[in-house]
Every structure is written in C-alpha cells, then in structure tokens.
C-alpha positions in Angstrom: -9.7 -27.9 -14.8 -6.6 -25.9 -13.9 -3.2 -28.1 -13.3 -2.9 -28.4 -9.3 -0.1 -26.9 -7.8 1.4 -25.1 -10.6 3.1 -22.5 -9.0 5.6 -24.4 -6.5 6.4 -26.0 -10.1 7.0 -22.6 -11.2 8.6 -21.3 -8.4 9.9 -24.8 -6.3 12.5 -22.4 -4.3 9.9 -21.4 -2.0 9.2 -24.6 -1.2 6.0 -26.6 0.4 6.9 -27.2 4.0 4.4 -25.0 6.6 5.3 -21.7 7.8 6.1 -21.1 11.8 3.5 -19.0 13.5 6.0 -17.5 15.9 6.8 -14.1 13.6 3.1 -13.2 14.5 3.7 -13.3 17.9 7.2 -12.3 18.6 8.7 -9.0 20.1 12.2 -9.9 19.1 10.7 -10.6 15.6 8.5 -7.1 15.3 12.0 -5.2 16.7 14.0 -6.7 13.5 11.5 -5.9 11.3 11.3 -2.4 12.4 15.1 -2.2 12.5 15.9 -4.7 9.1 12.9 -3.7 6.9 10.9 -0.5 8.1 13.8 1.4 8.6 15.8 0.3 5.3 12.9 0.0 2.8 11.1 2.9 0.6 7.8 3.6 2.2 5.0 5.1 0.4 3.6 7.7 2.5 1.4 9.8 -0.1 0.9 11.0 -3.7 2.1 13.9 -5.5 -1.7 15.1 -5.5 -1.5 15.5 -1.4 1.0 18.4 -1.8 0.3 19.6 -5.2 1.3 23.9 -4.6 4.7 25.6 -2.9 4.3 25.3 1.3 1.6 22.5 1.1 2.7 19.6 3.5 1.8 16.2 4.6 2.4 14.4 8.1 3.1 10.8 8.5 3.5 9.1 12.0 5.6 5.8 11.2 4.7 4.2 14.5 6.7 1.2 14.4 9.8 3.8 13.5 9.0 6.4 16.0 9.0 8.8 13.3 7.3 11.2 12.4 7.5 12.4 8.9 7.1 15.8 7.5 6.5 16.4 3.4 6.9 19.3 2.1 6.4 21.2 -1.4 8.9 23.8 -1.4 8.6 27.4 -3.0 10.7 26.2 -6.1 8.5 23.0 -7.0 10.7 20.7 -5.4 9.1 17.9 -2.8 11.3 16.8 0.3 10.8 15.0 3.0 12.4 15.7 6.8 12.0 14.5 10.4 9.7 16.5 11.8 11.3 17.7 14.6 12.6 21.0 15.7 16.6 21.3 16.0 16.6 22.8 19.4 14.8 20.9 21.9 13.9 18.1 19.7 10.2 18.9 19.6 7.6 17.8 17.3 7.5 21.2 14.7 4.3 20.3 12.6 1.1 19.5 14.5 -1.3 19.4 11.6 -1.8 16.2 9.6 -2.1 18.3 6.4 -2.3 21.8 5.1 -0.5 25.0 3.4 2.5 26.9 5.0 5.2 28.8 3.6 6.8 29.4 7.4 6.4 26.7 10.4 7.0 27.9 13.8 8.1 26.1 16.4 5.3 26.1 19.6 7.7 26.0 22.0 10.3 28.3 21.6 9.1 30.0 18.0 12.1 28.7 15.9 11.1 29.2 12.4 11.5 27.2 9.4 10.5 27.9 5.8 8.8 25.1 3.6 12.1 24.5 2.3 13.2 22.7 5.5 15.6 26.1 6.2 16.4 27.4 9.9 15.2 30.9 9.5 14.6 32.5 12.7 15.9 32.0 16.0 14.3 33.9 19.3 16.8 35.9 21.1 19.5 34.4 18.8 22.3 36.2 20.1 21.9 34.6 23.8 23.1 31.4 21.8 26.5 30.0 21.8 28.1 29.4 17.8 24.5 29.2 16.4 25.2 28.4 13.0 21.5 28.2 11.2 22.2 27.0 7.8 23.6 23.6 9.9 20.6 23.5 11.9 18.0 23.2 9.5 15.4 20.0 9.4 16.6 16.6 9.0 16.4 15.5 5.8 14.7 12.2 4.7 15.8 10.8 1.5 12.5 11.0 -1.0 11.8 9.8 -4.4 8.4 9.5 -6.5 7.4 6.6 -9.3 3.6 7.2 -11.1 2.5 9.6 -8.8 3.2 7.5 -5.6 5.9 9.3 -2.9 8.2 7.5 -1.1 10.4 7.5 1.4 13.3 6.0 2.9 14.4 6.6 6.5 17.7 5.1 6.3 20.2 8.2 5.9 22.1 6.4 3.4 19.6 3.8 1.1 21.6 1.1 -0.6 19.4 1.4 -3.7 17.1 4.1 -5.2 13.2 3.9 -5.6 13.6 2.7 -9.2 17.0 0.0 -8.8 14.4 -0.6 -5.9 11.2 -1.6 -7.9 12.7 -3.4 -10.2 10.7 -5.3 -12.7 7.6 -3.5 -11.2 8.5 -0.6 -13.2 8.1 -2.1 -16.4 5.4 -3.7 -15.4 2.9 -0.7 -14.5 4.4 1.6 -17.1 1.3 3.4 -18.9 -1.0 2.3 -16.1 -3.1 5.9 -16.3 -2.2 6.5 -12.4 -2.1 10.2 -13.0 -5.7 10.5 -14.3 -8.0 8.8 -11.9 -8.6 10.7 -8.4 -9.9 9.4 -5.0 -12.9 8.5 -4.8 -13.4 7.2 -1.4 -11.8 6.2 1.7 -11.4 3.7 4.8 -9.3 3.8 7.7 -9.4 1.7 10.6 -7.0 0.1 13.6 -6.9 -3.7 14.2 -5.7 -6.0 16.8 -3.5 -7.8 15.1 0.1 -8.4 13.8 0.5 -6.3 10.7 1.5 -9.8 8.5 -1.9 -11.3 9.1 -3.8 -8.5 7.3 -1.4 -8.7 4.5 -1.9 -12.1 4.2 -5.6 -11.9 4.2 -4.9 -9.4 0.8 -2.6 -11.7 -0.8 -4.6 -14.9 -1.7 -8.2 -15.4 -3.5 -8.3 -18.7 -1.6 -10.5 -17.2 0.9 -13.0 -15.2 -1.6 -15.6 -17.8 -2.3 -15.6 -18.7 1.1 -15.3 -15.5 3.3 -16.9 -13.3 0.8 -19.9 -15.5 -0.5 -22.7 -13.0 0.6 -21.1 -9.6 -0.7 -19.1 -10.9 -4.1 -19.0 -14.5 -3.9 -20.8 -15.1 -7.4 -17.4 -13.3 -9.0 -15.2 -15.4 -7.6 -16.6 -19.0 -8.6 -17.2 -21.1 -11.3 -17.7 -24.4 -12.8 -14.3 -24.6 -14.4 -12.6 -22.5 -11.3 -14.7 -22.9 -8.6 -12.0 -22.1 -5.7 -10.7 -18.7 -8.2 -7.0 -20.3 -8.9 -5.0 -17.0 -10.1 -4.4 -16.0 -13.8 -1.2 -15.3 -12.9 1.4 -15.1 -10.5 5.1 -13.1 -10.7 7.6 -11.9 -8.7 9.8 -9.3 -8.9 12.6 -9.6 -6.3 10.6 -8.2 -2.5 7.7 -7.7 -4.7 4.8 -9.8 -5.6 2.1 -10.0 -8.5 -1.4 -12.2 -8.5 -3.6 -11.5 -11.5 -7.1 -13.0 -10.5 -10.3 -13.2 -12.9 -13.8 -13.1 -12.9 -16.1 -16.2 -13.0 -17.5 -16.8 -16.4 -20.5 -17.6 -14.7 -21.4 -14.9 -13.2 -24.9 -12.8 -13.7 -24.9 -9.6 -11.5 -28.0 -8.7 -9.7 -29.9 -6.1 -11.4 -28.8 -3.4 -8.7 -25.1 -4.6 -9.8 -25.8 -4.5 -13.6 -27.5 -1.2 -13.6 -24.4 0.2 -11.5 -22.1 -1.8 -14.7 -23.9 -0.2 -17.3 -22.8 3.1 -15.9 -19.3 2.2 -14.9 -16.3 4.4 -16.1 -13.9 2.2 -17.6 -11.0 3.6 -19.6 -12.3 1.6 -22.8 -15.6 3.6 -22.3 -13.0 6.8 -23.0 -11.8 5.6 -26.5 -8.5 5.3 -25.0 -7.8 1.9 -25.8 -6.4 0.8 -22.9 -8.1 -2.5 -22.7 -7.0 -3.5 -25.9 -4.9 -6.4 -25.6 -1.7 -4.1 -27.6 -1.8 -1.4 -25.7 -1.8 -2.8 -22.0 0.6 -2.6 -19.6 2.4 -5.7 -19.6 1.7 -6.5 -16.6 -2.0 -5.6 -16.4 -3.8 -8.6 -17.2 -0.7 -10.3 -18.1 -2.0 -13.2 -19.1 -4.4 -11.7 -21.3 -7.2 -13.6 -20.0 -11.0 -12.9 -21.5 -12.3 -13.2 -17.7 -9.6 -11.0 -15.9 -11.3 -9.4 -13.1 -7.9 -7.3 -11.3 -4.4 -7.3 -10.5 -2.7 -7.3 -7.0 1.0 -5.7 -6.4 2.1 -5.7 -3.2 5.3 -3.4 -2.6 7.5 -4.9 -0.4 6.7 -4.3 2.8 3.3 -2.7 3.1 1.8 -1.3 -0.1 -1.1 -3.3 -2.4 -2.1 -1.6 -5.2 -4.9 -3.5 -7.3 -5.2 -2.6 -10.6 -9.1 -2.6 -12.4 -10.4 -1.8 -15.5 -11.2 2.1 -15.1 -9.8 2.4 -11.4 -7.2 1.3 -9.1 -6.9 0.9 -4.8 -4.0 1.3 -2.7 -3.8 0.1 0.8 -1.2 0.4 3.4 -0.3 -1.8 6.0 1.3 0.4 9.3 2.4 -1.6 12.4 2.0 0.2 15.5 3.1 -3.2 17.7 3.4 -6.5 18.1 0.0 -7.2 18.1 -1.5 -4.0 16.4 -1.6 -2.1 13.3 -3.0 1.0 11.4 -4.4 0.5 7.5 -5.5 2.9 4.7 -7.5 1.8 1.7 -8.4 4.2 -0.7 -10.1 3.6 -4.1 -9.0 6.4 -7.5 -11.5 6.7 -10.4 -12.7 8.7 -12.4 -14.5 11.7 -11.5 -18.2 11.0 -12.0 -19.8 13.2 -14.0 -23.1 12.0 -14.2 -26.1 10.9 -12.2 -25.0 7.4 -14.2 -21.7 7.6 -12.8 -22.1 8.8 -9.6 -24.7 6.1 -8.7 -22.0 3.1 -10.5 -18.6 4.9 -7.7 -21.5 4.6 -4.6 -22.2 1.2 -5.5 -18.7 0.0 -5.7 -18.2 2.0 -2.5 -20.5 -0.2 -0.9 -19.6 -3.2 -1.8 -16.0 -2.6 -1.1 -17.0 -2.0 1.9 -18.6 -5.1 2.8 -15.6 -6.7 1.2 -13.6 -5.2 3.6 -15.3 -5.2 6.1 -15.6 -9.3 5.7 -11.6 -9.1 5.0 -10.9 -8.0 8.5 -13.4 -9.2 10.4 -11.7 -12.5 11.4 -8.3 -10.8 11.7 -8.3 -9.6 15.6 -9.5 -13.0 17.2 -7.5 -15.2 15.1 -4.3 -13.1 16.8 -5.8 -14.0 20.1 -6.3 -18.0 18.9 -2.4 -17.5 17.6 -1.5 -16.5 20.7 -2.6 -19.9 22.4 0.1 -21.7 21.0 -2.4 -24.8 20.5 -0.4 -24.5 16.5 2.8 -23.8 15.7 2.9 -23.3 12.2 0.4 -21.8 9.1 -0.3 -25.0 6.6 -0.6 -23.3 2.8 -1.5 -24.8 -0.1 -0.8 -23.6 -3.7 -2.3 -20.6 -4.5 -1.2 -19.1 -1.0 2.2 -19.0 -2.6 2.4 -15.4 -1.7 2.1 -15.6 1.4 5.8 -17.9 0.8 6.9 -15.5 -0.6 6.5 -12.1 1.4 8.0 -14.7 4.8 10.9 -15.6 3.2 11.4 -12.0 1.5 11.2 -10.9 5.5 14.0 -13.5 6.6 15.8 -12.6 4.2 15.7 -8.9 5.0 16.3 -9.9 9.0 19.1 -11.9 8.5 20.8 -9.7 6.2 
C-alpha cells in the first residue's frame, strides 16, 4: 500500500488546516481576482492553428475582464493581439468570433483598420480636429506563444514574460509533440457555479472511483490503489502537476478493447516517444509501468492533460460570481482509418460521459455553498492541489 499522506510531507508549507468556503461565494473576492489575477496573468486564448494565414483572426470575450480580445495574423506573419474596439467612439470593431480579413471596418462610422491593427481610413477625415491616424490605431495587447498555445496578457506592462512566466513548466513539456496532433472534438458549456469549483473538480482523482464508477471507474481502482493515489505530484511556482495511473487491474469491455487495438498512440508511429529515454521529463515522470495521464494546470485557468498519442485542454472563464464559461477540447491524431476513426468516436464518448459526470454536481453544490450551513472545504491528501491553486490566489490578491 502507498504511504498515507505523503504529499504534505513533501510539501508541509501548504499545510493541513481546512480551506474557507467564503472565496466561492464572495463579490469582494471574484472583483480581486479579476483585478489581481485575470488582469495580471497570461491567458491562453487560442493556438497558433486558429489563425494560421495573413488577416485570419480570432475573438475572445474575457467576461470577467470586460474585454474583448481581437487576434490577428498580420500580412507579414506576425500574430498580435488588441482590444477590440474602435478608437473613435469606442465601439466593438470585430463582430465575428472567427474568420479571414485583410481590412475591418468599423459598422458604425466605417473607420477602417488593416489586419495589422493600423488606422487606415477615416470617413470625412478632414471634418476632424488634429487626426493623427498612425496614434490612433488598435490597442495593443501584449502576446506571446509556447508549443503552439497563444497567450495573452492584458496588463499594459506584464512584470514577467510567457516563458520567466512558466517557469519549470517549460522544461517539463519540452518535446511533448503538441504541434502534430489536431482537434478532434469539442465541448462547450455554461455552469452555475463559481469558476474555482470546476477547477477543483479537475484537479484531484479522489473523486474518480467514486463519481465516475459507471463511465471509467474500473481504470481508476485497484487492489493495491484502490482510491487512485497520484504517481506524482509537482509544482512549479502558480502552476501545478498530478501524474495519475491506470489500475493494474483493469480488463476493458470488449467495446473498449476493440477501440485500444485501434488507438493511435505515438509508440504505434515508431517514434519512440514512450520509451522511458526519450520522454519528456515531466511526462510520466515517475516512469510508472501503469501511468494512465498527466494533469498541468496553468495558473489561473488552463488544464492540459497529457496521454499517450493525444492531449486535452480545458479552460476555465468566469463570467460572475456564481457563473462561468468552459472549453474542453481533445487533439489527436488524424484518423486515417475505419480502425481509427471508430478508436477517436469511442474516446469521444466516453469523455463525454466523464464530463458530463464531472459537472454534473457542480451547479447545486454552489446553491448548498450558498446556505452557509459550512464554512470551510475539509481536504485530505491527495486534494493537495486544490491547497495549492487557494494559496497561489491569496497570494496573487494580496500582492
């Protein structure tokens, strides 16, 4: 049997004590966060693949911000990223969520703009008074990309860059093949709920046996590890690492094992990248025989979980107090095969019932929250996560 409570051994700073419900349920706490963390933090807000060609764009609505964010490829290559919103009457210049422009004009008054974020024509511009267009182009909004993933930062002046940023997560995920895996499918969805709880639900494996018995439970337990204590566990300043594995008891239905005969994986590709020397150090890190995936968690709102052959991202958007907006998406390999094709729609479905169980709790438990019949969250071990991303926050909102 695993040693209990190993990691506040490891890591005894964190400390033991239960966590106070109140930043669930607080206005005064969501308005720090928006002010101390959303608007001083890199955000990832796309990848590179969203905007691959000159004049495609992107639009993100940062809700919790009030911004809405416009990415742009511009004609030389280059990708930027500006406030979208035109510099005469302050409307919103881009409507569509997505597409390919070289010129985007204004619907009010028809002030133009190339893809480069340039003031190029102005409507009856000699009515104006001292018009000076090369001042008055878009707002810029400092932009910078790691493996494919596009960030931003919506503080005019960001005390670190992406990288200094990171940190130790760039080491970490280096040779992760990010770049050659595509989406294959997609989930979007609103909730009821302070944005922390569904973070929380995707930063433990405590729940998995329990919440998940019926879609995956099997995975998750066995003899030797029947509650699925982590691998691994790391942190890497605001960020945060659980490495989980698969129960060495496990026997797949036949539905499930005709879908893993068929898999991609990159091994599968003679690429080696399951080979214990060639992994990313921080894939698998422990080099475990029944590693099932990864979790990274960029502080504040982007998971990534790394797989054998794939990877998912999800993002975590507050829209209130007591609401929030989430993407998952899941990148593999093309299929290219019948094979194939029936292995990705088999994972899709049971992701999706994974998910689905995930977040189906998420919405009453804020309403229980709300009753104030408890005042603080009790954790044990392995939700030492969870420890962490609360005291990242206070540290962030006192700062």
């Amino acid at each position: 049997m695993l040693e209990p409570r190993r990691w506040s051994k490891r890591y005894p700073e964190l400390g033991t004590a239960p966590l106070p419900i109140e930043p669930c349920l607080s206005q005064d706490y969501f308005e720090l966060e928006r002010d101390k963390v959303f608007r001083k933090c890199w955000l990832q807000v796309c990848r590179v693949e969203d905007v691959p060609n000159a004049g495609d764009f992107f639009n993100r609505h940062i809700e919790i911000c009030n911004s809405h964010v416009l990415i742009m490829r511009g004609t030389g290559g280059d990708l930027r990223a500006f406030h979208n919103m035109c510099s005469h009457r302050g409307n919103k210049l881009v409507w569509d969520n997505e597409g390919c422009e070289k010129y985007h004009a204004c619907k009010f008054h028809g002030w133009v703009y190339n893809c480069n974020g340039k003031l190029v024509d102005v409507p009856d511009e000699d009515n104006f008074f001292d018009l000076e267009k090369v001042k008055l182009g878009l707002t810029p909004i400092a932009l910078d990309v790691w493996q494919g993933f596009v960030f931003i930062n919506l503080d005019p002046e960001p005390a670190q860059s992406l990288t200094e940023y990171l940190g130790g997560v760039v080491g970490a995920l280096d040779g992760f093949p990010f770049a050659d895996l595509h989406m294959g499918y997609a989930y979007k969805s609103t909730l009821a709920c302070n944005w922390k709880l569904a973070v929380d639900s995707q930063q433990e494996a405590y729940h998995a046996v329990h919440l998940h018995r019926r879609s995956v439970g099997d995975i998750c337990s066995s003899a030797e590890n029947p509650y699925m204590h982590a691998c691994d566990v790391q942190f890497f300043g605001p960020h945060r690492m659980l490495s989980l594995p698969m129960s060495s008891d496990y026997t797949p239905t036949p539905v499930a094992a005709l879908s893993g005969k068929y898999a991609w994986t990159i091994k599968k590709e003679g690429q080696g990248f399951l080979d214990r020397d060639n992994l990313p150090i921080g894939v698998n890190p422990k080099r475990a025989d029944n590693w099932l995936f990864d979790i990274y968690l960029i502080f504040p709102n982007f998971w990534i979980g790394a797989f054998d052959g794939a990877y998912q991202t999800h993002n975590f958007w507050p829209t209130s107090v007591e609401g929030m907006y989430q993407e998952i998406k899941m990148f593999v390999n093309t299929p290219r095969t019948a094979g194939e094709r029936f292995a990705m729609e088999h994972s899709k479905c049971m992701n999706r019932d994974t998910w689905l169980e995930d977040f189906s709790t998420l919405e009453t438990t804020q309403t229980v929250l709300g009753s104030g019949a408890k005042t603080h969250f009790m954790l044990q071990d392995e939700e030492i996560l969870i420890r962490h991303f609360y005291q990242t926050l206070n540290d962030y909102i006192r700062s």
